[in-house]
MARFI-607335 format. One record per atom (N, C-alpha, C): x, y, z. Coordinates in steps of 0.1 Angstrom, whole numbers, plus 5000, padded with zeros to 4 digits. Layout:
N
XYZ;...
end
This chain:
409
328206025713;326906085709;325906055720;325406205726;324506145733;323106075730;321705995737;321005925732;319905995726;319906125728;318906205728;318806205713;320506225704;320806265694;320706125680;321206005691;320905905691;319605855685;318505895693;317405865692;316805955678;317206055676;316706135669;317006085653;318205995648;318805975639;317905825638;317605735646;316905625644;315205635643;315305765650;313705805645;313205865633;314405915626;314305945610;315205895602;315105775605;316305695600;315905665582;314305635580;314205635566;314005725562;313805855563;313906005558;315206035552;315806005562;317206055564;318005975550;317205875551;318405775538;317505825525;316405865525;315405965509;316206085504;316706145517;317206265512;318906265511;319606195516;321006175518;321006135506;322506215495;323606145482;324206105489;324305995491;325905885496;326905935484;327806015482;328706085470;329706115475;330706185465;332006235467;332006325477;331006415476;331406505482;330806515500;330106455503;329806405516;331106255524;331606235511;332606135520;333706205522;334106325513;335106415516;335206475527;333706525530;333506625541;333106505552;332706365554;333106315566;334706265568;335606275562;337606245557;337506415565;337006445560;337706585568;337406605581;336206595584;336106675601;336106475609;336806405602;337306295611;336506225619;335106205611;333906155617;334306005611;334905965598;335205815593;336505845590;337105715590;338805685580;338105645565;339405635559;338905625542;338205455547;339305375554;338805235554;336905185564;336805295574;335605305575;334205325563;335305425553;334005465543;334105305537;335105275535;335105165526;334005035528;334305045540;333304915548;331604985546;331205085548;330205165548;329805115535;330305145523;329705125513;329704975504;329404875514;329204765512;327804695506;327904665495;326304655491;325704785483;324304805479;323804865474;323405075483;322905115472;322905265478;321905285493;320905195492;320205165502;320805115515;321505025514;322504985523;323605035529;324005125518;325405195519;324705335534;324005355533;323105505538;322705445550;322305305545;321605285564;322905255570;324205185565;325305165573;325705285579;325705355571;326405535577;325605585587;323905585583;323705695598;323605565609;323605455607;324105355620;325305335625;326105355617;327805375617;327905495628;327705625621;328205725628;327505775643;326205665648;326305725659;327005625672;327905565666;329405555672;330205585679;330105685668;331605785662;331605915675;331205925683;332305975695;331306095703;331606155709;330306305715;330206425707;331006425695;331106515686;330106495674;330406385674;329806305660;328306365653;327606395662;326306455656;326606595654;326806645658;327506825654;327906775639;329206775641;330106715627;328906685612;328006515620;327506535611;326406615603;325806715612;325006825606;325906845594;327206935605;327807015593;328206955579;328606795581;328606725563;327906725556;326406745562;325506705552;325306865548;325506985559;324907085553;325907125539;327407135541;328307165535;328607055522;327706955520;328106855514;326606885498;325506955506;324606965496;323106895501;323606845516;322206755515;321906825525;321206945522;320307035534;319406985540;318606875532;317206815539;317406735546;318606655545;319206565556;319106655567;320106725563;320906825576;319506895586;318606955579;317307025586;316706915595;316406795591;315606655594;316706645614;318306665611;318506665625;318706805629;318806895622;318807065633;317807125621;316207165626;315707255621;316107345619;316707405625;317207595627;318107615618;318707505604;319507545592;318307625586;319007705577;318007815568;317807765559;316107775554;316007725538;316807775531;317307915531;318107955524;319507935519;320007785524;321507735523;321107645513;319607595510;319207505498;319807535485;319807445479;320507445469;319807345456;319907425441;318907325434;319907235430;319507145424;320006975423;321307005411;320407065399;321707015387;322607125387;322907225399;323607345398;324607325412;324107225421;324807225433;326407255432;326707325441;327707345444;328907295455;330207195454;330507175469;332207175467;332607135477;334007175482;334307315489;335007395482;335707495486;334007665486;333907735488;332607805483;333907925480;332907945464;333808055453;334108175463;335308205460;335808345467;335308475463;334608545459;334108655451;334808785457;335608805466;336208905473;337308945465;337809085463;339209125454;339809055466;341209055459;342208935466;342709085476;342809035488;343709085503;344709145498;345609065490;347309105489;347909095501;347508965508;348308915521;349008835516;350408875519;352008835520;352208745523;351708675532;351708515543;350908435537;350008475527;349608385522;350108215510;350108125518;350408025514;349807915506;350007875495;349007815485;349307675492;348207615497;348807465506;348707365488;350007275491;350407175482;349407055482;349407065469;348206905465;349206755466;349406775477;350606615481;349706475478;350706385472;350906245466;350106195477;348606105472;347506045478;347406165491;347406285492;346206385496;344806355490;343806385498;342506385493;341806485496;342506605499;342106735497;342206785486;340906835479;341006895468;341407045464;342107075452;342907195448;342007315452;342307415461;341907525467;342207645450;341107675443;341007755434;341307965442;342408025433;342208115438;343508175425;342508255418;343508285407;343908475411;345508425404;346408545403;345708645397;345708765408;345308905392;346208995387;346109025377;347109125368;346509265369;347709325372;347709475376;347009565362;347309525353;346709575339;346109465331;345709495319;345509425308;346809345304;346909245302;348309175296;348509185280;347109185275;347209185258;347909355258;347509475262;348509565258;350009605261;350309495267;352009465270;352609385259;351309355251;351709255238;351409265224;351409465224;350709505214;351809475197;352209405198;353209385187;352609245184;352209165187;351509045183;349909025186;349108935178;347908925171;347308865181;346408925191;345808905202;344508925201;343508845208;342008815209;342208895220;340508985217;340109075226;339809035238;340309025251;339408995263;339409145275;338509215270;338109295279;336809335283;335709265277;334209235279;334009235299;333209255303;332309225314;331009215315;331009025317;331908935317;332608895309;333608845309;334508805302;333808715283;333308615293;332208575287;331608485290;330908385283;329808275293;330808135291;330608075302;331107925305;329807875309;329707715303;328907635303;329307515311;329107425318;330007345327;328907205325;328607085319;328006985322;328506905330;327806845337;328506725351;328006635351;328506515342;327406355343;328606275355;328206265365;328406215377;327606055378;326606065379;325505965381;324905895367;324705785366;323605755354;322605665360;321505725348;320305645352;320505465353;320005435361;319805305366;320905205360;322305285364;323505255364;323905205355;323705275344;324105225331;325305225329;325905325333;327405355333;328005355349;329305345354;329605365367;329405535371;329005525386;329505635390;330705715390;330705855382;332105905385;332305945397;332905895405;333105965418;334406055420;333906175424;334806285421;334706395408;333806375401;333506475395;333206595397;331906545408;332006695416;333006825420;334506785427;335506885425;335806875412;335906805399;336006925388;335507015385;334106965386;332707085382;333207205391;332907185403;333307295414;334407375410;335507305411;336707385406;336807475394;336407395379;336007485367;335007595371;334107595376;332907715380;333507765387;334407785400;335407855406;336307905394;337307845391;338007925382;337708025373;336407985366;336508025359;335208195361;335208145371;334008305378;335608405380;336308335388;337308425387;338008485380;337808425368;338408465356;337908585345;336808575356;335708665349;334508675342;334308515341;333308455336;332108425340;330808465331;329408415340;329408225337;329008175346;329108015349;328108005347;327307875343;326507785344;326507665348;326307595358;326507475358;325207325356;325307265346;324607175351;324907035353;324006955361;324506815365;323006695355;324006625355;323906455355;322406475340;322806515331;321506565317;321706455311;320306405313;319806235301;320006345286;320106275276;320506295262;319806445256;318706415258;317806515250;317506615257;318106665270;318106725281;319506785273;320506745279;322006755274;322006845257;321006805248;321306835237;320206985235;319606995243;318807125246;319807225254;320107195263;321107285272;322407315261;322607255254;323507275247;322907425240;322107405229;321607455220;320907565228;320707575239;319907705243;321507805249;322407725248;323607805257;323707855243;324107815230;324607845221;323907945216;323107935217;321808055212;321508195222;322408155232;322008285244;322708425235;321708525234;322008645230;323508715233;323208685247;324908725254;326008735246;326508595238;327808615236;328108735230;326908805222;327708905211;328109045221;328109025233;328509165242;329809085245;330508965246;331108925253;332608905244;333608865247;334608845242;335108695237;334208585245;334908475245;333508355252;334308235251;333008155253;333808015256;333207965272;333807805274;332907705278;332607605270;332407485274;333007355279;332707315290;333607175296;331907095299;332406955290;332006865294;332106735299;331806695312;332606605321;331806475321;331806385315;331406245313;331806125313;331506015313;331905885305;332205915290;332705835284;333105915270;334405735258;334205775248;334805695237;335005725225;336005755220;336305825211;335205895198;335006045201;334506095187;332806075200;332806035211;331406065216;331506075233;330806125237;330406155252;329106135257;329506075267;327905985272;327006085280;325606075275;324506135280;324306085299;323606125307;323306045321;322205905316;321805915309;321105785305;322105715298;323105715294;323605595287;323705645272;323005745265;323505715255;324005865250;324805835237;326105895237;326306045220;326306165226;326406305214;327606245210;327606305199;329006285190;329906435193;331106445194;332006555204;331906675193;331606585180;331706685164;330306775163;329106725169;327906805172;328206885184;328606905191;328906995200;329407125194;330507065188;331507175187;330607265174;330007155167;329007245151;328507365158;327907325171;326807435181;327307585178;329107545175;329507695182;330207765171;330007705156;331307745148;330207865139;331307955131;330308035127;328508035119;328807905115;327407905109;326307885125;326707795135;325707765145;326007855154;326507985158;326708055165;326908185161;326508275154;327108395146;327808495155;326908505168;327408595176;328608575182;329508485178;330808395185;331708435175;331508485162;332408495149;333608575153;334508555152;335608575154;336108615165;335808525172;336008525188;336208405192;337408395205;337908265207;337008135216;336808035213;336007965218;336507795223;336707815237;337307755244;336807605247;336907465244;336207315248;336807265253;336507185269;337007065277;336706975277;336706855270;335906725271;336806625279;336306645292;336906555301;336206385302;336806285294;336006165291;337106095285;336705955291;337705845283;337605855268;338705805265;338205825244;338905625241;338905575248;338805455244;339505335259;339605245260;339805155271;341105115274;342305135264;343505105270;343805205279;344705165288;345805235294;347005225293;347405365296;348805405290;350205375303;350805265305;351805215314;353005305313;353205375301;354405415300;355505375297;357205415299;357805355289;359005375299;359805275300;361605335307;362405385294;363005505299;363505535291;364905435283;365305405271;366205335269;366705445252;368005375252;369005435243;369405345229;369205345221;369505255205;370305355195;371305275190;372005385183;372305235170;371205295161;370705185147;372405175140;372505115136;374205105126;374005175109;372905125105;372105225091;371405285096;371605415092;370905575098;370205585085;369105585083;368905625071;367905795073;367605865060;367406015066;365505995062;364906045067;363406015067;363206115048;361706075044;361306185034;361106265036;362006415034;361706495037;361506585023;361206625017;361306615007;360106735003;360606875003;360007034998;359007004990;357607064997;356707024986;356607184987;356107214972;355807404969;354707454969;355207574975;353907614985;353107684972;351507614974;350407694964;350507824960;350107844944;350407984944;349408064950;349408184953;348108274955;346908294945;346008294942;345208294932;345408454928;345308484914;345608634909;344308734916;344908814921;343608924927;342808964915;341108944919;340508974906;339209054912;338309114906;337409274907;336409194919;336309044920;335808974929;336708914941;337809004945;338408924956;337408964967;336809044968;336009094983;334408984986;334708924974;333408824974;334208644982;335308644985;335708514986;334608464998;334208355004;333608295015;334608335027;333508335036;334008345048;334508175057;335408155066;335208045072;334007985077;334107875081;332807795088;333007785099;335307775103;336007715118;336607725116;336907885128;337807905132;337607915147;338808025153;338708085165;338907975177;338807835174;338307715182;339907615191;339407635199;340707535209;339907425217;340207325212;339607205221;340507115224;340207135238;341306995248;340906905251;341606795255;340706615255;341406615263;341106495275;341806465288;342906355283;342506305276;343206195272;343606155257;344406075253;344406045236;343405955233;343405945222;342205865214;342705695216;341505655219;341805485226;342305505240;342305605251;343005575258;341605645269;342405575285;341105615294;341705745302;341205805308;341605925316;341505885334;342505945335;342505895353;341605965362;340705925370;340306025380;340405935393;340606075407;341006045418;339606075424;339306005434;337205985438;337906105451;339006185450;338506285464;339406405457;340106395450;340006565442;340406585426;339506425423;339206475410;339706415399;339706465386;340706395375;342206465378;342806405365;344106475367;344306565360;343506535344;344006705340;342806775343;341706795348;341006885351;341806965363;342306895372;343306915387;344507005376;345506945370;346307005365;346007115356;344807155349;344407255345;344307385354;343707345364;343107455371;344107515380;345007425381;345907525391;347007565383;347207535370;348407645359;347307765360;345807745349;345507905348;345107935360;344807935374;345108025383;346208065386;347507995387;348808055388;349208175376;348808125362;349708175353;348808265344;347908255345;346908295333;346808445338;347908525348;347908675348;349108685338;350108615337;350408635326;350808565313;350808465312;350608355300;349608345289;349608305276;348808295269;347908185271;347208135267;346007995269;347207865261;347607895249;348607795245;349407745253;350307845255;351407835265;351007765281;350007845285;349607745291;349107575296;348407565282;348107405281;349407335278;350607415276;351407325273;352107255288;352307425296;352707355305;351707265318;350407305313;349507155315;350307015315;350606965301;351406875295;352706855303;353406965309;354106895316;354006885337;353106935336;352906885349;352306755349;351406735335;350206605341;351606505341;352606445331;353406395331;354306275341;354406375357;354706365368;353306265375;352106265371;350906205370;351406025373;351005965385;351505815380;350505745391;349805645385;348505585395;349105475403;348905415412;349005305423;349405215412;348505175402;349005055393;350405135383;351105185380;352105255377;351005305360;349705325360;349105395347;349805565347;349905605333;350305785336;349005845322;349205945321;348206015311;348806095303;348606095289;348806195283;347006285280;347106405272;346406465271;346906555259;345406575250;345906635238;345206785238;345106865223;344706985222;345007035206;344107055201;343707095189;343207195184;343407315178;343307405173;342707435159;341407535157;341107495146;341107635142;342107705132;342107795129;342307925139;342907905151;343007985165;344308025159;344808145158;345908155154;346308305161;345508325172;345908455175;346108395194;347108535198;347308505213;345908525221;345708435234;344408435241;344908485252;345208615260;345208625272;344108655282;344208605291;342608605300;342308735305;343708795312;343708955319;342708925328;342908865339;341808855352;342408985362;341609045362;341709175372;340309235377;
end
């Protein structure tokens, strides 16, 4: 680096550390264009966030005759435009970006797909820290009318319908740890799921009463009743039956989901409604098991034992009066089982957010949403951490009883 550039970085050296996120996604994007090794970042973030920031812009002008170029581009592509302007004015205010909506990694594809032949989906290899490149399959028609013999939810709305995406990354005055790496889930889900046809919303890092508004105003958006369908994912710290606010304190997962069932949502009535609560639901970890073989000497046969099925109540001049449900339509998936923590990788992400998003972009041209989460289930499986931890991941159905095809075209 020459001195000029040099000089320029020690002359806004406290600016530069006001506006810089020291985060996932700026360490990603310096691992990528080869301005630090992972063990450089490591040393970098020694001490507090203050420290961590002054190490880096003193670190990197080191880092070689390239090194200031490079670092524009991390900060610009990373989210921190004001860094990035402070050393090259001539970035456009227009690459700004507002705070709880930022966007980073990959930038959404919005183009109909090429239909190039050579195209290669590059592999998410064992301790890679490139994150899953989103780019979903499209189906030449509608899939639900290839499946008109079974009981299928309508998805032919445009848009599809609305996704809501929360991202608690950060907490106030660290009440909880940083997730690092949340950002490529957020990114990824708001990628997939635009592709999918979906209007997105994304927000970041909502203290309680913030979080429980955004809730309540998504749920109330007029929209759904044009739309076909409806998803929420929310990405936090988390403990069984609750999810943590960016301040520390914590919604119950059962008030969320009230937001959307028919009494708190009417325009959603019988329409499928999709939840991701990516969050630990309690502090063990799951080590897993060697497989082994026992063959008992008394077999005894479990209770199984026919219980008879209720009768039907006799049709009477008031059957057309019976109540309607309160919950149905509803599919909610948890990253993890109850008592147990969820794995995430600080450069592309959790594991089943990662394993989610690359089944429905492969499969969801033609797969059901069931069928899919199952084979969710068995990719995460293959899932196994440095300390030999693995994950399972659950999924519950509440009254969904019809096929969900996406038909992304």
């Amino acid at each position: 680096m020459d001195q000029q550039d040099k000089h320029q970085i020690t002359q806004n050296l406290t600016a530069l550390m006001d506006r810089t996120a020291f985060d996932s996604s700026l360490e990603s994007k310096l691992l990528e264009k080869d301005i630090f090794t992972e063990s450089m970042i490591e040393r970098i973030k020694n001490g507090d966030k203050n420290t961590q920031k002054r190490n880096f812009y003193l670190e990197v002008k080191r880092r070689g005759p390239d090194a200031f170029k490079k670092l524009v581009e991390a900060l610009t592509e990373s989210g921190n435009i004001a860094a990035a302007r402070l050393l090259d004015p001539t970035i456009s205010e227009e690459d700004a970006t507002d705070e709880k909506n930022q966007k980073v990694w990959n930038v959404p594809n919005y183009q109909e797909n090429s239909g190039n032949a050579n195209y290669v989906q590059p592999p998410v290899l064992k301790n890679n820290t490139k994150p899953l490149e989103i780019r979903v399959e499209k189906a030449a028609s509608s899939v639900t009318k290839t499946h008109q013999t079974l009981k299928t939810y309508k998805m032919e709305s445009k848009p599809r319908g609305l996704a809501l995406i929360i991202d608690n990354e950060n907490f106030d005055n660290e009440v909880l740890p940083t997730r690092t790496g949340s950002l490529v889930d957020a990114n990824n889900l708001d990628i997939l799921f635009d592709q999918l046809g979906f209007r997105v919303t994304v927000r970041r890092n909502l203290p309680y009463y913030d979080m429980i508004t955004e809730i309540q105003k998504f749920s109330n958006k007029t929209e759904h009743a044009s739309c076909d369908m409806t998803v929420v994912a929310i990405l936090s710290h988390g403990r069984q039956g609750l999810i943590a606010a960016a301040d520390g304190r914590e919604l119950e997962t059962e008030w969320v989901l009230r937001q959307f069932n028919n009494d708190g949502c009417p325009a959603l009535k019988s329409k499928p409604k999709f939840f991701i609560f990516q969050a630990c639901r309690g502090d063990e970890a799951d080590y897993g098991i060697l497989p082994k073989l026992s063959f008992p000497e008394n077999r005894s046969d479990s209770d199984a034992r026919a219980v008879p099925m209720p009768r039907p109540p006799e049709a009477t001049s008031s059957e057309a009066q019976y109540k309607e449900l309160s919950w149905e339509d509803m599919l909610v998936a948890y990253a993890t089982l109850p008592g147990y923590v969820a794995n995430r990788d600080r450069y592309r992400g959790t594991w089943f957010i990662e394993c989610l998003c690359s089944v429905f972009m492969e499969m969801s041209v033609e797969l059901d949403l069931r069928d899919m989460l199952d084979i969710v289930a068995e990719r995460l499986q293959k899932y196994e951490s440095e300390m030999g931890t693995k994950q399972s991941f659950a999924y519950e159905v509440r009254h969904f009883y019809k096929k969900l095809y996406f038909n992304p075209n």
